[in-house]
C-alpha positions in Angstrom: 29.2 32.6 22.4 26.9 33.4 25.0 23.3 33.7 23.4 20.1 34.2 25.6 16.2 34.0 25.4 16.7 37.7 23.5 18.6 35.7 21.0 15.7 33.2 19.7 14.2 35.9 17.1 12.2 34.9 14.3 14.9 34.2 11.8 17.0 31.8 14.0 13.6 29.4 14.1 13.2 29.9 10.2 16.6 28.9 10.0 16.3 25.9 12.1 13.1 24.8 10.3 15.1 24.6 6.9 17.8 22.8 8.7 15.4 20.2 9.5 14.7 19.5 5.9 18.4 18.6 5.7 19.1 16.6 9.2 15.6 15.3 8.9 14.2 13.9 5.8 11.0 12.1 7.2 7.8 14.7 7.1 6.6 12.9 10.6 9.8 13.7 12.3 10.0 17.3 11.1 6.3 17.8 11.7 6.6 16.5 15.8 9.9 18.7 15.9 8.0 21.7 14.9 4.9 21.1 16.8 7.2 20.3 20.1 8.8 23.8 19.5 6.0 25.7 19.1 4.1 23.9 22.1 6.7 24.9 24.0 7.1 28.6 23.3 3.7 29.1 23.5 3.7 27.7 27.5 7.3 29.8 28.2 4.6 32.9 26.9 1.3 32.1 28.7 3.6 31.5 32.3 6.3 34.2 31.5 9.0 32.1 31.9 10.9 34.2 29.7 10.2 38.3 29.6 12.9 38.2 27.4 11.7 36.0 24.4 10.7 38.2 21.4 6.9 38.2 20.4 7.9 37.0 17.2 9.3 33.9 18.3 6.3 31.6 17.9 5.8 28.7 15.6 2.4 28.4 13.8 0.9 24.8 13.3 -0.1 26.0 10.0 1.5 23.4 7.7 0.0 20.9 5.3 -1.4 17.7 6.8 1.2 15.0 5.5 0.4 12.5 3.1 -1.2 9.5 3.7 1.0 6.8 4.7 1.1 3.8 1.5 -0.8 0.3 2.4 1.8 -2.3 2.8 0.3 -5.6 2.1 2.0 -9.0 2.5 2.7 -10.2 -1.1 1.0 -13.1 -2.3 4.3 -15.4 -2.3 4.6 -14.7 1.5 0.9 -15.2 2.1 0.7 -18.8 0.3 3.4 -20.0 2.9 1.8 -18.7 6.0 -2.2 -19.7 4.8 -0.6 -23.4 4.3 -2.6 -25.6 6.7 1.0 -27.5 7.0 2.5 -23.8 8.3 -1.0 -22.7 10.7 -0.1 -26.3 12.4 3.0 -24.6 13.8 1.6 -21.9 15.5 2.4 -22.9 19.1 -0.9 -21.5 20.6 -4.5 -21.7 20.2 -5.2 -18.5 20.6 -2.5 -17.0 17.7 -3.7 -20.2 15.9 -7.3 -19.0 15.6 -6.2 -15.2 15.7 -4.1 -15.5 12.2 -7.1 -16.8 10.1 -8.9 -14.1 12.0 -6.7 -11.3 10.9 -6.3 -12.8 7.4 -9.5 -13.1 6.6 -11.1 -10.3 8.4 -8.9 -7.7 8.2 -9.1 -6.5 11.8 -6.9 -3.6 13.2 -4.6 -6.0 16.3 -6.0 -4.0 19.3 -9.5 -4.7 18.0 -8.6 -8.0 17.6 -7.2 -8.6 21.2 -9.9 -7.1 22.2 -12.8 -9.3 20.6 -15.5 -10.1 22.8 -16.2 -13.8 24.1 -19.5 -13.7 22.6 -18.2 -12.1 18.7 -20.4 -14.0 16.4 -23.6 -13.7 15.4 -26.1 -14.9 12.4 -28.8 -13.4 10.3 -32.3 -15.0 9.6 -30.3 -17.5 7.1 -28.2 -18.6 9.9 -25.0 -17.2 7.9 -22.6 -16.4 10.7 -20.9 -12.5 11.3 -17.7 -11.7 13.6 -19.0 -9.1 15.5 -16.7 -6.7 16.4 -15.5 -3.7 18.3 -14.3 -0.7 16.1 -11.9 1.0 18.3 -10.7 3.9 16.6 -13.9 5.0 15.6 -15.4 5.5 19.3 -16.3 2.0 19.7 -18.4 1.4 16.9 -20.0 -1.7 16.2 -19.1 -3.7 13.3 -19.7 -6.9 11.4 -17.6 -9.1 8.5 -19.4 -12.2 6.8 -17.3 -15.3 8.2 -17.2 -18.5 7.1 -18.8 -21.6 9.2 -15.2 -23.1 9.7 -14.0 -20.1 11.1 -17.5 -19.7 13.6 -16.5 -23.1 14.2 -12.9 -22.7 15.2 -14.6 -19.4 17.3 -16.7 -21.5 19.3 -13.8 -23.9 20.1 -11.7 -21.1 21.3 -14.3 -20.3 23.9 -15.0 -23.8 25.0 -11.2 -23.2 25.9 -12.3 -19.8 27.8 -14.6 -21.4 29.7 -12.2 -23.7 30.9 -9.6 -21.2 31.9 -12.4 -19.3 33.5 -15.5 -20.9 35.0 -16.9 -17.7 36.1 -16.1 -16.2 32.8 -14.3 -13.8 31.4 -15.1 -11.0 28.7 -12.9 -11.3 26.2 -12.2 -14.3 23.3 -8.4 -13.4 23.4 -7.8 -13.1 27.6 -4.3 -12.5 28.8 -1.9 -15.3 29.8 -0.1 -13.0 32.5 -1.3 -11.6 35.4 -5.3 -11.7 34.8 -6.4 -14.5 37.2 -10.5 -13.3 36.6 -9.8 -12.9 32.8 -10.8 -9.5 32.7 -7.7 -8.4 30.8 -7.7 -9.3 26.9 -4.3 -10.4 25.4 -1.2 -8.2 25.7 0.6 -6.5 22.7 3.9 -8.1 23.9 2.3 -11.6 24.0 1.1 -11.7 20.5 4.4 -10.3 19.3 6.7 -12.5 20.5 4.5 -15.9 19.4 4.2 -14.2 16.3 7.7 -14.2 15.7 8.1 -17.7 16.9 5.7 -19.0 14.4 7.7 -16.8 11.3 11.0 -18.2 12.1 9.3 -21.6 12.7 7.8 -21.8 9.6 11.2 -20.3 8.3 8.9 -17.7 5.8 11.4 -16.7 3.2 10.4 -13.9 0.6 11.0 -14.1 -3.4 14.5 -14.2 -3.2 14.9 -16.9 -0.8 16.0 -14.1 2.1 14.0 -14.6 5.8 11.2 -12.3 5.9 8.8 -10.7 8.5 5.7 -9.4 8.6 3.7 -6.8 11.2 -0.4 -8.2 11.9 -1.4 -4.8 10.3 -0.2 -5.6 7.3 -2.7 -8.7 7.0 -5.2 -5.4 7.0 -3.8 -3.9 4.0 -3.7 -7.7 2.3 -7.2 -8.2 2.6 -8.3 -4.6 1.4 -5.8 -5.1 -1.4 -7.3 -8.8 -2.4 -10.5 -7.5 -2.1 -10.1 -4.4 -4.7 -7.9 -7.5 -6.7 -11.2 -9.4 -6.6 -13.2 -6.6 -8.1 -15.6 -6.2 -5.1 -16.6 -2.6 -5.0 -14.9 0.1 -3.4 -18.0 0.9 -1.3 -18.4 -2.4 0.1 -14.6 -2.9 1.0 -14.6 0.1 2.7 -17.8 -1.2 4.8 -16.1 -4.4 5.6 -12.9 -2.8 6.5 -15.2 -0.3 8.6 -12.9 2.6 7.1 -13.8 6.2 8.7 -13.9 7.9 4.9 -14.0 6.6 1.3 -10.5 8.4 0.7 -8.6 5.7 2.8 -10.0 2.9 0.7 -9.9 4.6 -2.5 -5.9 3.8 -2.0 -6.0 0.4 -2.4 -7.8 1.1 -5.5 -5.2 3.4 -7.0 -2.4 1.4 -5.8 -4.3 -1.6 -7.9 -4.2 0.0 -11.1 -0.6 0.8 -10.8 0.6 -2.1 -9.5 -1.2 -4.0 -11.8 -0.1 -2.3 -14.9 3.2 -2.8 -13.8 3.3 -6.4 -13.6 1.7 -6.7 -16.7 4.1 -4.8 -18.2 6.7 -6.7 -16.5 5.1 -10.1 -17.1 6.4 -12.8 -19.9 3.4 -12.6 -22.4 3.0 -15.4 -25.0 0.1 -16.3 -27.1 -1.2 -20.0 -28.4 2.0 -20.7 -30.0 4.4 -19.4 -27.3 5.6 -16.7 -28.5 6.7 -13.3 -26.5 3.9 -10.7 -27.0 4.9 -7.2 -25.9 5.1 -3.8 -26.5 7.5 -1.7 -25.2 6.5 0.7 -22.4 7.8 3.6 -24.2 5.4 2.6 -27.2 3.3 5.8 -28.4 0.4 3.2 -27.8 1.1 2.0 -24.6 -1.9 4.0 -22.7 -4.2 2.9 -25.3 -3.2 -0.6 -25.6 -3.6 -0.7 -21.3 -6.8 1.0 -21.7 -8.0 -2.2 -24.0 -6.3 -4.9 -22.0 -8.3 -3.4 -19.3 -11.2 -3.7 -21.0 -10.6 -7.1 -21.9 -10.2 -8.3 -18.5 -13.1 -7.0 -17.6 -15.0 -8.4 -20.5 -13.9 -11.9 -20.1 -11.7 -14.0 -17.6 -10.4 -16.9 -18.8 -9.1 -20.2 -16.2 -5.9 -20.1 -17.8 -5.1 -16.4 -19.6 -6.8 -13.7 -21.0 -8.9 -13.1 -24.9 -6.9 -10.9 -26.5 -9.6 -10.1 -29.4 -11.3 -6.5 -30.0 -13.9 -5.8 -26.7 -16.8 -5.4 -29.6 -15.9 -8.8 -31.2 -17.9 -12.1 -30.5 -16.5 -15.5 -29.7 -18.8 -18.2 -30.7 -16.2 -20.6 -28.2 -17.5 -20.0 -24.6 -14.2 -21.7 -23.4 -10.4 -20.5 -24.1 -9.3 -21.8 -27.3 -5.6 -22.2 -27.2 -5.4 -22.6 -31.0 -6.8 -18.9 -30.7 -4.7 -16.1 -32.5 -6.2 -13.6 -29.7 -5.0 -16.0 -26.9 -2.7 -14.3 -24.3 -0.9 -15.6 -21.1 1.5 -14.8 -18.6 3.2 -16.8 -15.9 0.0 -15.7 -13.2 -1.1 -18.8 -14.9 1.6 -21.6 -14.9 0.1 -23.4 -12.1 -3.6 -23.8 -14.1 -1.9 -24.9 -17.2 0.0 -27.1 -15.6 -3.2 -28.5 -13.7 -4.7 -28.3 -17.5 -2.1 -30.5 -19.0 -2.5 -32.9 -16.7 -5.7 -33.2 -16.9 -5.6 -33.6 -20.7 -2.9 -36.5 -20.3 -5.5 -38.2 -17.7 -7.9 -37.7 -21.0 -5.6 -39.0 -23.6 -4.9 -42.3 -21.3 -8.7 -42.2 -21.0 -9.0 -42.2 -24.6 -6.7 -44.9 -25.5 -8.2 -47.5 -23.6 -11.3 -47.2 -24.8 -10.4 -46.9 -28.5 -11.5 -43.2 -28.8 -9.0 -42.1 -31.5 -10.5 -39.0 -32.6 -10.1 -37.4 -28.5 -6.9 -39.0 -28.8 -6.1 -37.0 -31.5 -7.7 -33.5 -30.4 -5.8 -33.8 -27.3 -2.9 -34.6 -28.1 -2.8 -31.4 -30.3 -3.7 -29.9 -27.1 -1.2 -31.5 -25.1 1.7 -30.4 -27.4 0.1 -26.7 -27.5 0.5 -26.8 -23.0 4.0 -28.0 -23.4 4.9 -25.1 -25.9 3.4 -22.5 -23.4 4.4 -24.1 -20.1 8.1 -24.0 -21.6 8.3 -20.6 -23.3 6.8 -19.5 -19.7 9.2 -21.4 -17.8 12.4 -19.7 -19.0 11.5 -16.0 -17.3 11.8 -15.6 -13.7 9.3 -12.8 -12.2 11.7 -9.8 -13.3 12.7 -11.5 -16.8 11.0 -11.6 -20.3 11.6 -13.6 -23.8 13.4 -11.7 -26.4 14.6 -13.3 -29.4 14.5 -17.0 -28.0 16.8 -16.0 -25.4 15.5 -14.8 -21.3 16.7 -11.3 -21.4 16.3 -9.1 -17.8 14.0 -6.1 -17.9 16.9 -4.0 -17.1 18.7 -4.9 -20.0 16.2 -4.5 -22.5 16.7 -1.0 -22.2 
């Protein structure tokens, strides 16, 4: 079939725009195929490379902007094993060894991180210290993040180390290894990468299931603007911190909170003072509503070890979680504190014994036996299983 410029009309491009739907299911690709088309029938018009090609063969960059891409933060079962002390000795470097707490708790894009000036840390009239930095893709704006004094610390360490390298000084906090005899080049990309993924298998980071896992340094980015929003620390100011161009970009994290959060509370093992399951099924006419005042109890009291379950407009003459409380709730989020809690209370009861005090003794070993109850009824359900009827039952087979 011989087929010529003539040949490319208007309804051979619609046809090969709705093929790419098919052969192409990511929006980015399809969008760069369609703008790489039209770019170049526009330049085969404006030189007349082609007399031939119909005027109505031309692709207009009229579509929809595509949607934003999704935050992907580093879950907090990933995060505990690389924020171990034990697991940040490992990092081979000094540099990637002061760059991951950096990232972690800063939340800086990588090239603005490589990119850090020597001098990056600076204090207001309190003497609190700020990392000054460098925002990149906002025309070099200049931005600040509260740090704390160990981390100024470690900062001025690292360029005690520069100054070494490079008596005559160099620029950057972060200069290359390769190539860069003055220091005026920051760290490469490569560089990072590849000590990066030394450290990870080092370390041997495993995810939930016990599988290896890996993680990008943008995604400490979207952790920190996650565990901020977790944290309840207004929108405004996380998107100040995170030096974000508009509101809209950190209003994700916010909406991505809420959803994830009422999932895993839905998901969660849920047992009051006697530890028993306490649920409602999602499907529940009054699930919204009963969200809606869960919500509101969160927000009106935070216990060290579960949530008050009791009507938001009802007092509570204990100022403390009463686990003898009808309204108490918990969920395995707080395994570790009662754990810590009951062995705390069997410190107490020892206490208590050896100095004849048998009226604590006796109030706390009520206690105790009301931690044992909930540490085991929460013990039985894994993160993706809940107690029904006595017995651990998967979500997917309650229906």
């Amino acid at each position: 079939m011989n087929v010529g410029p003539a040949d490319l009309t208007r309804t051979r491009i619609e046809t090969w725009i709705a093929a790419l739907a098919i052969d192409y299911p990511d929006v980015f690709t399809r969008r760069a195929a369609g703008n790489s088309l039209g770019r170049f029938l526009a330049d085969a018009r404006a030189h007349d490379w082609q007399p031939d090609l119909p005027r109505d063969a031309v692709v207009y960059n009229d579509a929809p902007p595509p949607p934003p891409a999704k935050p992907r933060w580093i879950s907090e079962h990933l995060m505990r094993q690389m924020e171990n002390p034990a697991s940040l000795a490992l990092i081979a470097t000094d540099d990637l060894r002061l760059m991951v707490p950096l990232l972690i708790s800063c939340g800086l894009r990588m090239k603005d991180a490589q990119r850090l000036r020597f001098d990056c840390v600076t204090h207001d009239n309190t003497g609190a210290p700020y990392l000054t930095w460098v925002n990149h893709k906002i025309h070099g704006r200049i931005a600040f993040f509260p740090i704390s004094q160990a981390l100024a610390d470690e900062i001025a360490a690292q360029q005690k180390r520069v100054q070494a390298r490079f008596p005559a000084g160099s620029r950057f906090l972060f200069p290359g290894w390769v190539a860069n005899l003055n220091g005026s080049k920051a760290v490469s990309d490569s560089w990072c990468r590849e000590q990066m993924e030394t450290w990870l298998e080092r370390i041997r980071l495993i995810d939930e299931h016990g599988r290896p896992a890996r993680v990008t340094f943008h995604q400490f980015r979207h952790t920190l603007g996650t565990r901020l929003i977790n944290a309840n620390v207004p929108q405004h100011i996380v998107q100040q911190l995170l030096d974000h161009m508009s509101p809209q970009m950190t209003a994700i994290y916010a909406r991505l909170h809420q959803k994830t959060l009422r999932e895993h509370w839905e998901k969660s093992l849920k047992v009051n003072a006697e530890g028993e399951p306490v649920a409602l099924p999602v499907d529940h006419p009054l699930a919204d509503p009963t969200w809606m005042r869960l919500s509101l109890v969160r927000a009106k009291v935070s216990l060290p070890n579960g949530y008050c379950g009791a009507p938001i407009q009802s007092d509570c003459e204990y100022a403390n979680p009463c686990l003898d409380c009808r309204f108490f709730i918990t969920t395995g989020d707080f395994l570790d504190q009662h754990r810590r809690q009951r062995d705390e209370t069997r410190k107490l009861i020892g206490d208590a014994e050896m100095a004849g005090l048998s009226r604590i003794v006796e109030k706390n070993t009520r206690t105790l036996g009301k931690l044992d109850t909930i540490i085991d009824a929460l013990e039985q359900a894994g993160p993706q299983q809940i107690v029904a009827g006595g017995k651990v039952t998967d979500l997917d087979a309650t229906g």
